[in-house]
N, C-alpha and C positions, 0 to 999 in steps of 0.2 A: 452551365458549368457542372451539374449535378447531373445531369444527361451525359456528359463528356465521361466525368469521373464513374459512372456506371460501368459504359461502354469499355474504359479502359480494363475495369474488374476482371467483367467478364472474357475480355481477351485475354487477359493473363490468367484467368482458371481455366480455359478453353485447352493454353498452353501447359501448364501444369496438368492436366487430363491426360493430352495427349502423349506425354512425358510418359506418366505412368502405363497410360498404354501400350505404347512401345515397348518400353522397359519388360511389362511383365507379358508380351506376347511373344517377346525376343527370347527372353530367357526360359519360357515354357516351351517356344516351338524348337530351338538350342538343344536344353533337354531333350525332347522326345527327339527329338532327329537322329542326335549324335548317340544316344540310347540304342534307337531301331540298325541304325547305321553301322556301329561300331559292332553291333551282335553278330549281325546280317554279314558282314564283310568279313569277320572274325569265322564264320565258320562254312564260305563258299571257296572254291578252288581260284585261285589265281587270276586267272582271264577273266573271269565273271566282275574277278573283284577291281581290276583294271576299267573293266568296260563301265562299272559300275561311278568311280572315281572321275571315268572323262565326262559322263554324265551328269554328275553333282559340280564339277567345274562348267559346263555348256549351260545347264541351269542361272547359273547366278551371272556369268553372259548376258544370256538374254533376258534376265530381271534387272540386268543394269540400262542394257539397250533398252526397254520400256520406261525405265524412268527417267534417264536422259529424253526422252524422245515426246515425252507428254510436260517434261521444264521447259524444252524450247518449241512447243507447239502454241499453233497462234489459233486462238478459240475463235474470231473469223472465220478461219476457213471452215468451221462446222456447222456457223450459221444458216446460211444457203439452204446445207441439207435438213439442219432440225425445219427450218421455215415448210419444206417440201416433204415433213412429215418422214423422213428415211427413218428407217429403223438403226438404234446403236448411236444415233448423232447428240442425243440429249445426254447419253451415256458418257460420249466422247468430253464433252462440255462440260461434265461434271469434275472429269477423269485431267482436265485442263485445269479447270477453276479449284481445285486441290490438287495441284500437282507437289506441292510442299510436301503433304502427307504421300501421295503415290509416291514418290521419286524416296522417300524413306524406308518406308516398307517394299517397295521393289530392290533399289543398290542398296541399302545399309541394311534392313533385317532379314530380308533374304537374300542379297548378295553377299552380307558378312557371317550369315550363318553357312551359306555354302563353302567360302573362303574356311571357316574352321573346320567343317567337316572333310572338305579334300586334304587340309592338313592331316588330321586325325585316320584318314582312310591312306593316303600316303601311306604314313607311322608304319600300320597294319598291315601295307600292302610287304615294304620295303623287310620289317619281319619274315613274313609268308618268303620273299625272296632270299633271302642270306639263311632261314632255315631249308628252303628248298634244294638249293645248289650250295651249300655248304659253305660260302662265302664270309670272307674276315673281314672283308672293307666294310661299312657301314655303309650303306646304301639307303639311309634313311635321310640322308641331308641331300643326296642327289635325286632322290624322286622329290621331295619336299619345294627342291631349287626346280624343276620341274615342273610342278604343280602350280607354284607359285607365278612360272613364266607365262604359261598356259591360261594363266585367271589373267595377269593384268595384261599379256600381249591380245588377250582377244577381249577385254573388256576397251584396249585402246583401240583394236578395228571398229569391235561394236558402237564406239560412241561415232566411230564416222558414220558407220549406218543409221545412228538414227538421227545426226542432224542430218543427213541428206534424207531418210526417207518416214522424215515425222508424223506427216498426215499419215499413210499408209500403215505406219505403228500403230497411233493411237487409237485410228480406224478398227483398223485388226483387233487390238483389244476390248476396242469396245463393243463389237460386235460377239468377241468371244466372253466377255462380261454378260452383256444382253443376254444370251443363250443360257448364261447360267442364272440369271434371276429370275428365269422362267421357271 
């Protein structure tokens, strides 16, 4: 009983950790983003700052499609390969067996920090435009309906990609994880 009620402690500080962590990674990495972002776009020419925008929208795509893709990956399939020693497979199994936390920090803190920062680049962009071409309409609600179509129409393809090609996701990342804790 004294053993149970331990266990239960410790999962519930485990989660209150993790709480704070999120919290104060999101709102720092938020910060510095939208900082570096909003300067940077604020003072490059147009196209730059478009091509920049589809970029920070494709980003948070494909940090959705990884975290979808490691919640429905079946840690099975990586057995095989950790047993035959492959390189990235104990990676992948880690990357599975916390997908609670990957699938957070992939779609929610950096898929929700990208969601605000294409807003916020939007904004800026849609400025740069009605100052450029002298424009009365407000063009800042139609890039924004834009932006916004753009996040969730290709965050709905992405999730088809990665239940259909899960393994090959998690793979991928985990190999590109691997490479970088070297």
């Amino acid at each position: 009983m004294k053993e149970e009620k331990k266990k239960n402690n410790k999962e519930e500080h485990s989660k209150y950790k993790w709480f704070i962590t999120a919290f104060v990674s999101t709102f720092l990495l938020s910060l510095l983003f939208s900082y570096i972002s909003t300067n940077a776009i604020t003072e490059i020419e147009l196209i730059p700052a478009i091509l920049i925008l589809i970029l920070v929208i494709f980003i948070g795509i494909l940090f959705d499609i990884i975290g979808v893709a490691v919640t429905v990956a079946d840690e099975e399939n990586f057995h095989a390969k950790a047993s035959k020693k492959i390189s990235g497979s104990k990676t992948a199994i880690k990357l599975i067996r916390n997908s609670a936390r990957v699938a957070n920090i992939c779609a929610d803190i950096i898929g929700d920090i990208c969601g605000v920062l294409s807003g916020a680049i939007s904004a800026i962009i849609a400025l740069k435009i009605s100052e450029s071409y002298s424009l009365n309409i407000n063009t800042q609600f139609l890039l924004s309906a834009i932006s916004a179509s753009l996040t969730v129409g290709g965050k709905a393809i992405g999730k088809e990609i990665a239940q259909k090609n899960t393994d090959r996701i998690v793979w991928a990342v985990s190999k590109l994880l691997k490479f970088f804790y070297k």
